[in-house]
N, C-alpha and C positions, 0 to 999 in steps of 0.2 A: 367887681369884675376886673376891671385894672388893675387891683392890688395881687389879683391871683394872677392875672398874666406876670405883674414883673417878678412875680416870684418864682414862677417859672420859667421865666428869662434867666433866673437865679440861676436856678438848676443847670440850667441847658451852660450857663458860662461855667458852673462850676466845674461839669462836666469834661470841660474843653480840655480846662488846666490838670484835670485828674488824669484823664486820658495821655496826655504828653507826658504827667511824670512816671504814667504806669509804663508805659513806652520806654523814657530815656535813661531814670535810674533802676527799675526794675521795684519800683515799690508799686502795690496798688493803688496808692492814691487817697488811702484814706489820711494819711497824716495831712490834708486840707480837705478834704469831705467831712472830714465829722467836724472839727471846730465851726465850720462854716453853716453847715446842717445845726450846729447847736443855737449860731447865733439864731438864723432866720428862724429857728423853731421857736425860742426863747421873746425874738418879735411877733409872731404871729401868736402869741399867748399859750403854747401847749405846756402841757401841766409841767411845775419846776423838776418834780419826780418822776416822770416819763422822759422828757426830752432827750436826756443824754444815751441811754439807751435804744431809745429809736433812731437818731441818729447816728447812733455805732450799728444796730442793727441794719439802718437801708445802706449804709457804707458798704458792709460786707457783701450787698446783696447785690450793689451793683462790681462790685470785683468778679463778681462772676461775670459779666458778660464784657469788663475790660481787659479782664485777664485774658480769654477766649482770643481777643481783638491783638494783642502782645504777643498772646502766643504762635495766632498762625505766621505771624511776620518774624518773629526770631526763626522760627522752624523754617520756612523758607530761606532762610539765611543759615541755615544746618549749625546754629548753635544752641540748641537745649541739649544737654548730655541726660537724655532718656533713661537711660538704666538706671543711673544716680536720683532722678528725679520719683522714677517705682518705687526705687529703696527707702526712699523718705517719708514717702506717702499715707503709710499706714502710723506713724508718730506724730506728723503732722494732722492728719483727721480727728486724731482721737487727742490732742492736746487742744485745735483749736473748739473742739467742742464743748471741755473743761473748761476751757479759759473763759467762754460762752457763760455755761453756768456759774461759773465764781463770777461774772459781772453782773450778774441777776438779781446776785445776795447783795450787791454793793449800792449805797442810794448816788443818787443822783450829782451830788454836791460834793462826795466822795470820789467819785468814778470823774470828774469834769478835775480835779486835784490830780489824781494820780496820769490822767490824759494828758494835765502842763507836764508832769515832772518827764512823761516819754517825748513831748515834742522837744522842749529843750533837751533832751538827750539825741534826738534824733538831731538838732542845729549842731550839737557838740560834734559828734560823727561829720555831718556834712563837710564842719569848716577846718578840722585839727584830724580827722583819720588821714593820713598818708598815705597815696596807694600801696595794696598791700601786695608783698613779690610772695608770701610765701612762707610757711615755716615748715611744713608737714605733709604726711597725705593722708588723704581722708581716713579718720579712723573705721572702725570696722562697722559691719552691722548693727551689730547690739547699743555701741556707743552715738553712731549715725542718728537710731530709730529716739535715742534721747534729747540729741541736739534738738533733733526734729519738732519732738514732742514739747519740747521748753517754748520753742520757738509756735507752734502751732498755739499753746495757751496762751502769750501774749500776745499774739495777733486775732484772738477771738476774745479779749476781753476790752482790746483798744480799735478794736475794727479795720487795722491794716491786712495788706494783701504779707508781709512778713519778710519783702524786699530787704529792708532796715535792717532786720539782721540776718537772715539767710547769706543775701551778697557779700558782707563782711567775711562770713562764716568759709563760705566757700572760697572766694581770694584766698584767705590765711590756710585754706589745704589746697594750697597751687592750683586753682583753675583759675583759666586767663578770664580777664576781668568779663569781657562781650559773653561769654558763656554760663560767668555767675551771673549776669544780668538775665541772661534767655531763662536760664534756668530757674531762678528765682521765679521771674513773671510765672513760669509755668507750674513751682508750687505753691501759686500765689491762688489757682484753681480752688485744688482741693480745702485749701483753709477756707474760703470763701461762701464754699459750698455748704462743707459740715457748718459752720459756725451761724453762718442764714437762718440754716433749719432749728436750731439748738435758740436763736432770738425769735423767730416765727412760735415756736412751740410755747414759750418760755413767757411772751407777750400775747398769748391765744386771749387769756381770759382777765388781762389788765382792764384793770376801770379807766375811763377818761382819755382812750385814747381817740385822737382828732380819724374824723371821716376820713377813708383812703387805706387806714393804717390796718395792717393783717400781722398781728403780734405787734414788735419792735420792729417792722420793716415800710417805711411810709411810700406809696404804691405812686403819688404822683412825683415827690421828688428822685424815686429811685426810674420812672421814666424819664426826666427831662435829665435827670446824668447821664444814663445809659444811650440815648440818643447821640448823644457829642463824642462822651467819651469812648464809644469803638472805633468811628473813624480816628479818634488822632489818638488813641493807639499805638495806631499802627503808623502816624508820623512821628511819636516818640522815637518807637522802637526802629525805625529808618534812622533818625538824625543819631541815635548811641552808636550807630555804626560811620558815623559821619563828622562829627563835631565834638568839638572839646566843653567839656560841659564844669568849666571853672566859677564860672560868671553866674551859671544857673542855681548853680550845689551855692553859693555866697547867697541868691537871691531867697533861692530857700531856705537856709536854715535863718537868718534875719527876720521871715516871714512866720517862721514857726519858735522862736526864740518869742516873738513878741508874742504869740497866743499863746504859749505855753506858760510867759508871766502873768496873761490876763485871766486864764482861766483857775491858777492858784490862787493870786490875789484879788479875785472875785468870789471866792467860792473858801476860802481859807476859815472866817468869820461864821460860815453856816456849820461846820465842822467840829469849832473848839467848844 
């Protein structure tokens, strides 16, 4: 009984931290939910072949209701550019739910490899992107609904909200940085959404998965995230309007530079 409480003390801390990044950089929050979901899963014994996936799955599952949490607090602050964010939607749904099933086909040992090599790309970005003033404007529809689409597949096979690269994306076609932020969290929704159902469906009829678990989405760790992470949310998404966030983009990428080498160099060996 104590080992289940601290583990969901787990939860509930990890919660905290996803919640503030989902908030301040406009990521979901999975680039530290799922490594951290893999470790405790990995401790509590669930099978080597399921774990990675159920913790990409309850990731994405709870973006749905941090992103919710993000989004009312940019909106209040009338930065999500809404028509932009419609135009995306229908390439983001239908990539992140691709990206869902090509993780499905991937084993476990595999998918924990290709996970380092985005967290060190995502440390890479934190510590060497430059804010960015601008080169273009957004291209048109057709080429929009692709970005979109790229971006929806890789945030449904690594279980991010698509912050990582959406915000990039949108900077470099001149929207002021606070709005690629709002904006982001808010197509951080839709990918969340399809890519859930697409791990739900996709983990219906796995063997050996642990009590709780409804497909690839683990029901008590995806409540004691979901609990923390709405409220601070929306203290992320307050303080990206308030504070320089140097210190924190250094603290993260450091923190995900170091999972992203343990999760290669642990897993590299199961592979060759």
């Amino acid at each position: 009984m104590g080992q289940s409480l601290d583990v969901f003390a787990l939860y509930l801390a990890l919660g905290v931290v996803a919640g503030v990044i989902a908030g301040l950089f406009g990521l979901g929050g999975g680039a530290i939910i799922v490594p951290v979901l893999i470790i405790a899963f990995t401790v509590s014994g669930y099978a080597p072949e399921l774990l990675t996936h159920l913790a990409i799955g309850t990731s994405l599952a709870t973006i749905v209701v941090t992103s919710t949490s993000a989004i009312a607090t940019h909106h209040q602050k009338d930065a999500v550019r809404w028509p932009l964010v419609v135009s995306m939607i229908p390439g983001i749904v239908i990539g992140a739910a691709v990206g869902g099933l090509l993780a499905a086909q991937l084993d476990g040992p595999l998918l924990q490899i290709c996970f380092g090599v985005f967290l060190i790309f995502i440390a890479g970005q934190m510590v060497f992107s430059a804010p960015v003033s601008g080169h273009r404007e957004l291209p048109g529809l057709g080429s929009r609904s692709g970005v979109a689409g790229v971006i929806g597949c890789l945030s449904g096979i690594f279980g991010i909200g698509g912050g990582s690269l959406t915000v990039p994306f949108l900077s470099w076609c001149r929207i002021p940085m606070p709005q690629a932020v709002a904006s982001s969290a808010a197509l951080g929704f839709p990918i969340a959404v399809s890519a859930t159902l697409v791990y739900v469906m996709t983990g219906w009829s796995a063997a050996g998965l642990p009590a709780g678990a409804y497909g690839y989405v683990y029901l008590p760790a995806f409540i004691g995230i979901a609990l923390t992470s709405i409220p601070f949310a929306q203290v992320g998404a307050k303080l990206a309007h308030r504070l320089p966030e140097t210190g924190l983009r250094f603290a993260f990428a450091g923190l995900s530079l170091l999972l992203g080498l343990i999760f290669i160099v642990s897993n590299i060996g199961l592979v060759m």
